[in-house]
C-alpha positions in Angstrom: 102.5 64.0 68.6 99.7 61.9 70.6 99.9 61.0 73.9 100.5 57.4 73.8 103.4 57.8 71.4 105.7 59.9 74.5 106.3 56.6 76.4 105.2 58.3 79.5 103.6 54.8 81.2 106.5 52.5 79.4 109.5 54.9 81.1 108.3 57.9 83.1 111.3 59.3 84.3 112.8 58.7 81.0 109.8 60.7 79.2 109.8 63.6 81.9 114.0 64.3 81.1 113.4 64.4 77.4 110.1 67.2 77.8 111.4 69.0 80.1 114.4 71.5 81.7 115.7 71.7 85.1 115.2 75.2 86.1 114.3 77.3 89.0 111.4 79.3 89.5 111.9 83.2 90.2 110.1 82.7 93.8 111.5 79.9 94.3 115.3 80.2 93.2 116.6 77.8 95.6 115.3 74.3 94.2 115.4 73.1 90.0 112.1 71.4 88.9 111.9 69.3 85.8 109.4 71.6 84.1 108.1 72.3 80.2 108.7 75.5 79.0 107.7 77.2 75.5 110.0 75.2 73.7 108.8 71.7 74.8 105.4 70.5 73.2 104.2 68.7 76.5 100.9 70.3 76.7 100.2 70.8 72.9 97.5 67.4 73.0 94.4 68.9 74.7 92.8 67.6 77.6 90.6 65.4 75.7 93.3 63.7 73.3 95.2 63.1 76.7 92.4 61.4 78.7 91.6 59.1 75.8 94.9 58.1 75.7 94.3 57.5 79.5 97.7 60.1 80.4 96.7 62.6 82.8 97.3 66.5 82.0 101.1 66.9 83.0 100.1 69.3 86.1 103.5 68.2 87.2 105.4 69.9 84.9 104.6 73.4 86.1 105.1 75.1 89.3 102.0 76.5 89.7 101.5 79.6 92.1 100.3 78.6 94.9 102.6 75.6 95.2 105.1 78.6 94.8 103.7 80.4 97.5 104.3 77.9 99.8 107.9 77.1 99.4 108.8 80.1 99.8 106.8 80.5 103.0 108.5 77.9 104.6 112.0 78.6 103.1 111.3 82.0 104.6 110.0 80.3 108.1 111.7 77.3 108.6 110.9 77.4 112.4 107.0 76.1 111.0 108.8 72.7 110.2 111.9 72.0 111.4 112.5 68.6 112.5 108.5 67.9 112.2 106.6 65.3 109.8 105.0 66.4 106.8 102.8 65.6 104.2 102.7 67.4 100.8 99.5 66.9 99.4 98.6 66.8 95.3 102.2 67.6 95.4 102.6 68.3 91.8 106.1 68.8 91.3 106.4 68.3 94.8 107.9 71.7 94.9 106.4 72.3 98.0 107.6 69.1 99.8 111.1 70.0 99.0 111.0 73.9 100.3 109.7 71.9 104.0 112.5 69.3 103.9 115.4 71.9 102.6 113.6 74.0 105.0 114.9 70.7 108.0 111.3 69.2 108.4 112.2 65.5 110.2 110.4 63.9 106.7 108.3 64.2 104.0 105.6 62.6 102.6 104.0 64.0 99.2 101.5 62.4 97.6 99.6 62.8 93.7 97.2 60.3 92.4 99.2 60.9 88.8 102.0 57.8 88.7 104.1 60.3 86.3 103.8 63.2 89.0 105.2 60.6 91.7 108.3 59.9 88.8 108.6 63.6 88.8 108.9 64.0 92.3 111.9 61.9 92.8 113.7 63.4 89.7 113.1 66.8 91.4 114.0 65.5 94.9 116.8 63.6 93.1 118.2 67.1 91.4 117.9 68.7 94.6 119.8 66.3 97.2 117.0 65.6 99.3 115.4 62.7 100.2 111.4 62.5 100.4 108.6 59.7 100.2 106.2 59.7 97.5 103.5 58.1 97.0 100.8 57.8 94.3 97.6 56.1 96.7 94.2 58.5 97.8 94.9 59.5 100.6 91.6 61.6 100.9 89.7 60.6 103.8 92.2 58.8 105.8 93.3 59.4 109.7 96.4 61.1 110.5 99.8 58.7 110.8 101.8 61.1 112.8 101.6 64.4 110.4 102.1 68.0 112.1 101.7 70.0 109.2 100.0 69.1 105.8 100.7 71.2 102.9 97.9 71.6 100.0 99.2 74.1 97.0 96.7 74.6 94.0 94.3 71.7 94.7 90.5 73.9 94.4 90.8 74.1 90.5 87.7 71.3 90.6 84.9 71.3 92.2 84.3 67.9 93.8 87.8 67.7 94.3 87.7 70.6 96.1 84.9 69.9 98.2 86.6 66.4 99.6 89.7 67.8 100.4 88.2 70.5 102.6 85.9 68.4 104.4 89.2 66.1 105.0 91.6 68.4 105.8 89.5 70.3 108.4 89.0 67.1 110.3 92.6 66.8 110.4 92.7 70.7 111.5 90.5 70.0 114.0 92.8 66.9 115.4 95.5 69.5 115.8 97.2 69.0 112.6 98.7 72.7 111.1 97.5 72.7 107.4 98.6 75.3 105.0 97.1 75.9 101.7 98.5 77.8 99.2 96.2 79.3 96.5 95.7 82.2 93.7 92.1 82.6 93.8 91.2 79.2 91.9 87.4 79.0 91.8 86.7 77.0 94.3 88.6 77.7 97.1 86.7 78.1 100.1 85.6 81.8 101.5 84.8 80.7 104.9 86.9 79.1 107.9 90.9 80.7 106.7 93.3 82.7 107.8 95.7 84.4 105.9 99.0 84.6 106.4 101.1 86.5 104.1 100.9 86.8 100.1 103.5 86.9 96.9 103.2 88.1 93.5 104.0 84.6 91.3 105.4 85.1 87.8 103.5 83.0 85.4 102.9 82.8 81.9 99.4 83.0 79.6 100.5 79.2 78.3 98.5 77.5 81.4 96.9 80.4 83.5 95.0 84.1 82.3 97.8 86.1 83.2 101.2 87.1 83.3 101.2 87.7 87.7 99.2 85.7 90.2 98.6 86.9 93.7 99.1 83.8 95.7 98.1 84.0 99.5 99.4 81.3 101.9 96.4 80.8 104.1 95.8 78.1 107.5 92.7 76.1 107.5 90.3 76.4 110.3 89.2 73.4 112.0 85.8 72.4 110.6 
């Protein structure tokens, strides 16, 4: 089935409830996510056939580890972001947006350059009874609106990607901003400049990552 035949750009939300199932994560039982599972054929186009087709890989439709990590951080601490303002950045599912505002942050921005990821978001926010903003812009590089904590789950999978969004967020560190980042060990995560904070053992499954158990580590970024 190619891309371009799903519908995704026509009807998003419409094209994310028909390959997907709301479920809950084992980390993370408190909130449902629209994801795929081994019985819906969402990745089965690779990467290739998908960027031709100009769809971008549905990173939305998983909740990867260190997004996992995360939520469950702050469902664990809600103290961290209780009445504060948030943003959720390359939110994905925007699985870790939701843990902060079911967690009582004041509001919550997340933000994913993928248009479908945004029509996720609100489905997911939507199944869960809570109200966040989402927004699809680039946010990379921009000053601080009012934000106390940013939260960044997964996003070091690419290089220049990765090398951005650190420079970014430690200016924003530096400003005063609390910024958590979730990650697994993706290969570009930075060595220097983090402190960790705690760890989980995520369930995941040999369909999008090389084994069955991640070690995700919440971690604060350093100011720069």
């Amino acid at each position: 089935m190619a891309a371009a035949d799903w519908g995704a750009r026509r009807d998003p939300a419409a094209f994310i409830r028909a390959n997907t199932t709301l479920e809950s994560t084992v980390l993370v039982p408190e909130l449902r996510l629209h994801q795929a599972s081994t019985l819906v054929p969402l990745w089965e186009a690779s990467e290739a056939e998908l960027e031709r087709q100009g769809v971008p890989p549905p990173y939305w439709a998983f909740a990867w580890a260190g997004g996992q990590a995360l939520a469950r951080y702050l469902l664990d601490n809600p103290g961290l972001v209780a009445g504060k303002r948030l943003l959720d950045f390359g939110a994905g599912s925007g699985l870790q947006g939701l843990a902060a505002k079911r967690a009582g942050a004041a509001s919550v921005l997340a933000v994913d350059i993928d248009p479908i990821a945004c029509a996720a978001i609100r489905l997911n926010a939507e199944a869960n009874a809570l109200a966040i903003q989402v927004s699809a812009e680039d946010w990379i590089g921009r000053d601080n609106p009012g934000w106390d904590v940013i939260l960044a789950g997964d996003v070091c999978y690419e290089k220049p990607m990765a090398g951005r969004v650190e420079a970014w967020l430690r200016r924003l560190a530096g400003e005063g901003t609390l910024v958590l980042v979730g990650d697994p060990g993706r290969t570009y995560f930075p060595r220097q400049g983090m402190e960790r904070i705690t760890g989980y053992a995520v369930k995941t499954t040999r369909e999008i990552e090389d084994t069955d158990l991640r070690n995700a580590v919440v971690w604060r970024l350093l100011p720069g």
